[in-house]
C-alpha positions in Angstrom: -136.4 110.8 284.6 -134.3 114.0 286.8 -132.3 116.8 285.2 -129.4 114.7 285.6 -130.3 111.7 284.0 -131.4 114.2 280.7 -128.5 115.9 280.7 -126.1 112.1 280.9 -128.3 111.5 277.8 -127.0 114.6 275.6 -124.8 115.3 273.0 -122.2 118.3 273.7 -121.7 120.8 271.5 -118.3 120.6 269.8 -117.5 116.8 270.4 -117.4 115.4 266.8 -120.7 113.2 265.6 -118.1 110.2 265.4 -116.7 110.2 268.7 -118.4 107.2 270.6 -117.9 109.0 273.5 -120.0 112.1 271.9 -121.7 112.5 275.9 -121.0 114.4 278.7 -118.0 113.2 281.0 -118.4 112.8 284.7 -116.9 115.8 286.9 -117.7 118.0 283.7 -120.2 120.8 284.7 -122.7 121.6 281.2 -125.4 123.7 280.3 -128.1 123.1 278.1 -129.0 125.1 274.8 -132.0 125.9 274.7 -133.7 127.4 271.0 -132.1 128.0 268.0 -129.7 126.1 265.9 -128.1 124.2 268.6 -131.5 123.7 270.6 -130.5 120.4 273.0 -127.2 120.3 272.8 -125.1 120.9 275.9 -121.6 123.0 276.5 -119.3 122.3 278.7 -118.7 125.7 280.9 -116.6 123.5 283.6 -113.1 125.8 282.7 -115.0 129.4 282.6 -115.5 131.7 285.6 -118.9 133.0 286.9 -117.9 136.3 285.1 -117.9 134.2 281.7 -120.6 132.3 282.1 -122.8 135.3 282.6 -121.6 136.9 279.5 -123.1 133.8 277.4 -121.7 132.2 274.7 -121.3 132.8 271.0 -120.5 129.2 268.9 -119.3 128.8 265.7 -121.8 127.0 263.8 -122.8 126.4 260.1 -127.1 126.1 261.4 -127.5 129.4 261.9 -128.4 132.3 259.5 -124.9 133.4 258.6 -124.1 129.6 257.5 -120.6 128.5 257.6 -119.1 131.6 259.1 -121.4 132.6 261.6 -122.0 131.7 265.3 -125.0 131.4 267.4 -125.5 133.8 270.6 -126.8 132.4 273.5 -127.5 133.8 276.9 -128.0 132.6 280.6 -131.7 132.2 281.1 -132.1 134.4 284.1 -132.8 132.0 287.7 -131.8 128.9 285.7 -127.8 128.5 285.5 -128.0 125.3 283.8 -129.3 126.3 280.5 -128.8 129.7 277.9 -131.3 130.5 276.0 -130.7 131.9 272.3 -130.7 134.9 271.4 -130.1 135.8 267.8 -127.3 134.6 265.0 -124.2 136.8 264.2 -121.7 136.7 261.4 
């Protein structure tokens, strides 16, 4: 199986655990997660500009150390734009 094929097969962070459509949508562009709390699940980065998609993300979740409140920081891996690696829990 490709990279592409894997990714078609995710679940996207954010999308509700109900939603039968839970997967990624054609034309969307997604990155993958990669460690941490959210390890596997993809985010949609289609609307963000280069400039924000360097900069990472930080996601709400209720996984991490911080529980309910707290969000998960990840960061581009450096030569592979198609995942972020974690890098830490903030409140």
């Amino acid at each position: 199986m490709d990279r592409d094929e894997e990714l078609l097969r995710g679940r996207v962070y954010g999308q509700d655990h109900d939603d039968p459509h839970r997967g990624p949508r054609p034309g969307r562009v997604y990155v993958e997660l990669t460690g941490g709390p959210l390890d596997g699940l993809l985010l949609d980065v289609t609307d963000r500009t280069q400039e924000e998609r360097a900069e990472g993300a930080a996601l709400e979740t209720e996984l991490g150390r911080f529980g309910a409140d707290g969000r998960s920081l990840y960061d581009p891996r450096p030569g592979d734009p198609g995942r972020y690696d974690w890098s830490g829990d903030a409140p």
